[in-house]
VEXVOMI-616206 format. One record per residue (C-alpha): y, x negated, z negated; residue in one letter. Coordinates in steps of 0.2 Angstrom, whole numbers, padded with zeros to 4 digits, always signed. Example, Ala and Ser with C-alpha at 12.3 -4.5 7.8 and 13.67 -1.06 7.14 Angstrom:
<sites>
-0022-0062-0039a/-0005-0068-0036s/
</sites>
This chain:
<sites>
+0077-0227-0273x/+0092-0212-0273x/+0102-0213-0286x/+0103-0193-0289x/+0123-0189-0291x/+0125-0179-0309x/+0133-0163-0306x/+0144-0157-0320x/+0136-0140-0326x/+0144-0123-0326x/+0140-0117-0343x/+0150-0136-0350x/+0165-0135-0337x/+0178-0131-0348x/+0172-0144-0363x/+0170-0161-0350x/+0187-0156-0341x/+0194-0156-0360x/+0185-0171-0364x/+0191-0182-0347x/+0212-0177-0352x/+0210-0183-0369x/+0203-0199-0365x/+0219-0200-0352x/+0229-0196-0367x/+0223-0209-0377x/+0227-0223-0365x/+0245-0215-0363x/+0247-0214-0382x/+0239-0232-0384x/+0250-0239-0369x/+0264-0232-0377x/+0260-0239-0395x/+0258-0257-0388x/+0273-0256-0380x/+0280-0251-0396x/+0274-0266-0405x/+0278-0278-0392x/+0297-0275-0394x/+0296-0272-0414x/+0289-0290-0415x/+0301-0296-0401x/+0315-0289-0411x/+0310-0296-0427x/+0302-0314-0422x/+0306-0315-0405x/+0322-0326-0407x/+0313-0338-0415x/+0301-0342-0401x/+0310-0351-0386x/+0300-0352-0369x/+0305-0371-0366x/+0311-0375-0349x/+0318-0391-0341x/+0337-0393-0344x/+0347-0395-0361x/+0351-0379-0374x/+0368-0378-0378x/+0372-0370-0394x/+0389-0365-0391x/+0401-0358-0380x/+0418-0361-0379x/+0430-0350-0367x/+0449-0356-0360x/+0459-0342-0355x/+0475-0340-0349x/+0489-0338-0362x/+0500-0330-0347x/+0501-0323-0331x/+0500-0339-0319x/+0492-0348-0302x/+0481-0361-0303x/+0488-0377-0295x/+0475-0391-0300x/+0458-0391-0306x/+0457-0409-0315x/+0437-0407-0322x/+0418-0402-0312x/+0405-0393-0319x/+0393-0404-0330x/+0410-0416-0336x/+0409-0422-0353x/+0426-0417-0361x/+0436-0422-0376x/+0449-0414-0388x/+0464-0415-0380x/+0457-0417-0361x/+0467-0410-0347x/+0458-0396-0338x/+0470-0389-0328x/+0487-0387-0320x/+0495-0371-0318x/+0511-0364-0313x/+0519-0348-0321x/+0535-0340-0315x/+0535-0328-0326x/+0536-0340-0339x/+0547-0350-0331x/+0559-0338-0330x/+0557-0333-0348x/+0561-0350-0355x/+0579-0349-0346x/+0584-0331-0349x/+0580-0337-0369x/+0587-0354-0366x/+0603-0347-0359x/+0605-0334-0371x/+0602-0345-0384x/+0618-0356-0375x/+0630-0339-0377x/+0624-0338-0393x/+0628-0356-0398x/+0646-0353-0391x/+0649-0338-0400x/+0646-0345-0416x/+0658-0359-0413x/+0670-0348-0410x/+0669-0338-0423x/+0666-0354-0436x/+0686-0359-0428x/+0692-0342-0433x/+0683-0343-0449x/+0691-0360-0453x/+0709-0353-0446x/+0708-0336-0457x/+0704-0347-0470x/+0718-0360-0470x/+0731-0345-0467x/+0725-0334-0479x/+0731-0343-0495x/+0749-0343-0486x/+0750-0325-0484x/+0743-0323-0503x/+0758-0333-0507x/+0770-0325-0498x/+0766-0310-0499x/+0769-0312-0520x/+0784-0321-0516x/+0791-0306-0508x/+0783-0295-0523x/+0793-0307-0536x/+0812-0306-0525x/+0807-0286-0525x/+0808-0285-0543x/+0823-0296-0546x/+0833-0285-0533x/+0825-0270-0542x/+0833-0278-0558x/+0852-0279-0551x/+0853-0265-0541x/+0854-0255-0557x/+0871-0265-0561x/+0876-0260-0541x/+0877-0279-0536x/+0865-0278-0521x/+0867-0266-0506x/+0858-0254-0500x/+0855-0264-0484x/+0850-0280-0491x/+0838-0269-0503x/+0827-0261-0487x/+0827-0275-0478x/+0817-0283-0494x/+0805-0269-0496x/+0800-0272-0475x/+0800-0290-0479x/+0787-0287-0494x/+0778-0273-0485x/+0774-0285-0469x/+0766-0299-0480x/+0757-0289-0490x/+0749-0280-0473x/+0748-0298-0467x/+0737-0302-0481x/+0727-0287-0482x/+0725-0289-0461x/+0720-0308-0465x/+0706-0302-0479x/+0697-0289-0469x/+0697-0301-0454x/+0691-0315-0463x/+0675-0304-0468x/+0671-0297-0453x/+0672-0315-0445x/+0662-0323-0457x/+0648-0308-0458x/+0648-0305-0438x/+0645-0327-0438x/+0631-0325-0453x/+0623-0313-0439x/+0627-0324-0424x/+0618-0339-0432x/+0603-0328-0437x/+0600-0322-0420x/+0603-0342-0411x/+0590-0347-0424x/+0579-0334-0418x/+0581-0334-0399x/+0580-0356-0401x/+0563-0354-0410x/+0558-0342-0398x/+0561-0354-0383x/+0553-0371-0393x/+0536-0356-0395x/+0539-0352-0377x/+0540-0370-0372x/+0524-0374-0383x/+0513-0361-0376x/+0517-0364-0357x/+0516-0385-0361x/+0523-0385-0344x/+0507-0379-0337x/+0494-0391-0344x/+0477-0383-0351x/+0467-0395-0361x/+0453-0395-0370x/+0452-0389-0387x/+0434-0395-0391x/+0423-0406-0388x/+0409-0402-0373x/+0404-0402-0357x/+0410-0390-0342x/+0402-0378-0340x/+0397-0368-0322x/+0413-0356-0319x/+0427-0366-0314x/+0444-0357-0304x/+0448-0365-0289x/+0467-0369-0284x/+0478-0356-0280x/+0469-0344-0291x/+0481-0331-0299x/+0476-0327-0316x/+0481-0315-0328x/+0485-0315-0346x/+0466-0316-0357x/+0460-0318-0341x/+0445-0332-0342x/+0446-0347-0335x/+0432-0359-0338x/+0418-0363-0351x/+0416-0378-0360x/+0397-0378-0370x/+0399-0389-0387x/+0389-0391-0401x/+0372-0398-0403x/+0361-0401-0387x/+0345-0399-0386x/+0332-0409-0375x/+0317-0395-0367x/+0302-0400-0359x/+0295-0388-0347x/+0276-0380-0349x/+0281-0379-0371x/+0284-0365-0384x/+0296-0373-0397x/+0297-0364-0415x/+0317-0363-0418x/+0323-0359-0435x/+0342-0361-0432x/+0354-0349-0432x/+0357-0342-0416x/+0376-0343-0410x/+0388-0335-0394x/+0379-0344-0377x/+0363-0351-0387x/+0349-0354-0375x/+0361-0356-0359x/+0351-0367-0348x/+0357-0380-0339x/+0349-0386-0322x/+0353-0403-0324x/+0351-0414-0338x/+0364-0429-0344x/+0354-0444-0350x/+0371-0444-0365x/+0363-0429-0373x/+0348-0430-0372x/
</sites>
């Protein structure tokens, strides 16, 4: 039997060639509509659906970076170590550290020198300045008793000038003593600011480089990115990860329904499984 082939007719061209686009339409529109859905739903319930796999989820992510420019010299910890608060991590060398810590620490020795200078002339102004106080209003008193006879011409002239030079040296004395004795004691008030400063700066410089030391500041296990020695590493650069938090066991083939909150790093697999967290 032959199948006779229907051949579109010439009076309907225009409406079938009208009808085949739209039905090509209406698989573009309702290709693009489903994809639409797709992520709308993924977007709104997608996080709470987890395509189990075998390994462990981690649900958080801890990152060590460097606090300073500096080369790696050790690494103490593998990828997959179980680590404590307080675990050394790694061993790193800082020049530029090092050489900050000196600069501050000898400063901070001028500094210290300085001020004990200035408390010795602080202590000398003030032992000498009640004696030029003194004399300088004894010579004020034997002024006024020459001032007293010389109206009766007893004293000479001579003996009378050599009086008022006397009495104008001690009172400049005095005066000289008095302004130094501020300046001293305000330029050491200064001096002892700036010690205290540059000798908390070095115990804060001292604290941050900990002589090279990185430890751990949580609890965790190692993550996968680890430097190797001889690394140079800049400041904020990242060093290594340590994953914390709960672990969760995933068996492979399931669909788990997760309601917790979703934190930095959930859902980082991990190849290998430790029987501790499981």
């Amino acid at each position: 039997m032959k199948y006779i082939r229907k051949r579109p007719r010439i009076d309907n061209l225009d409406r079938q060639q009208r009808k085949g686009s739209g039905r090509l339409s209406r698989s573009i529109y309702l290709l693009i509509l489903g994809a639409l859905i797709v992520s709308l739903a993924n977007y709104l319930v997608g996080g709470m659906f987890i395509l189990s796999a075998d390994g462990i989820v981690l649900a958080q992510r801890y990152i060590v970076s460097a606090g300073y420019p500096a080369t790696v010299d050790k690494v103490l910890v593998s990828e997959g170590d179980s680590v404590t608060q307080g675990t050394p991590l790694l061993q790193l060398t800082s020049f530029d550290m090092v050489k900050e810590i000196a600069e501050l620490s000898v400063r901070t020795s001028e500094l210290a020198v300085r001020e004990g200078e200035l408390q010795g002339k602080v202590a000398t102004n003030t032992a000498l300045l009640p004696l030029a106080e003194r004399s300088a209003n004894e010579s004020n008193s034997a002024i006024l008793r020459l001032d007293r006879v010389s109206t009766r011409g007893l004293v000479l002239a001579n003996r009378r000038d050599e009086a008022l030079t006397a009495n104008y040296q001690a009172a400049e004395r005095y005066a000289q003593l008095r302004a130094e004795s501020q300046v001293t004691a305000n330029e050491l008030r200064v001096v002892e600011a700036s010690r205290q400063v540059a000798a908390d700066a070095v115990h804060k410089m001292k604290a941050i480089y900990g002589e090279g030391k990185v430890t751990a500041a949580v609890t965790g296990i190692v993550g996968s990115k680890i430097p190797v020695p001889g690394q140079v590493v800049r400041l904020g650069d990242e060093m290594l990860q340590i994953n914390g938090g709960k672990a969760y066991r995933l068996l492979a083939g399931w669909v788990s329904f997760s309601c917790h909150q979703r934190h930095e790093g959930s859902g980082e697999r991990r190849e290998r499984a430790r029987d501790g967290n499981s």
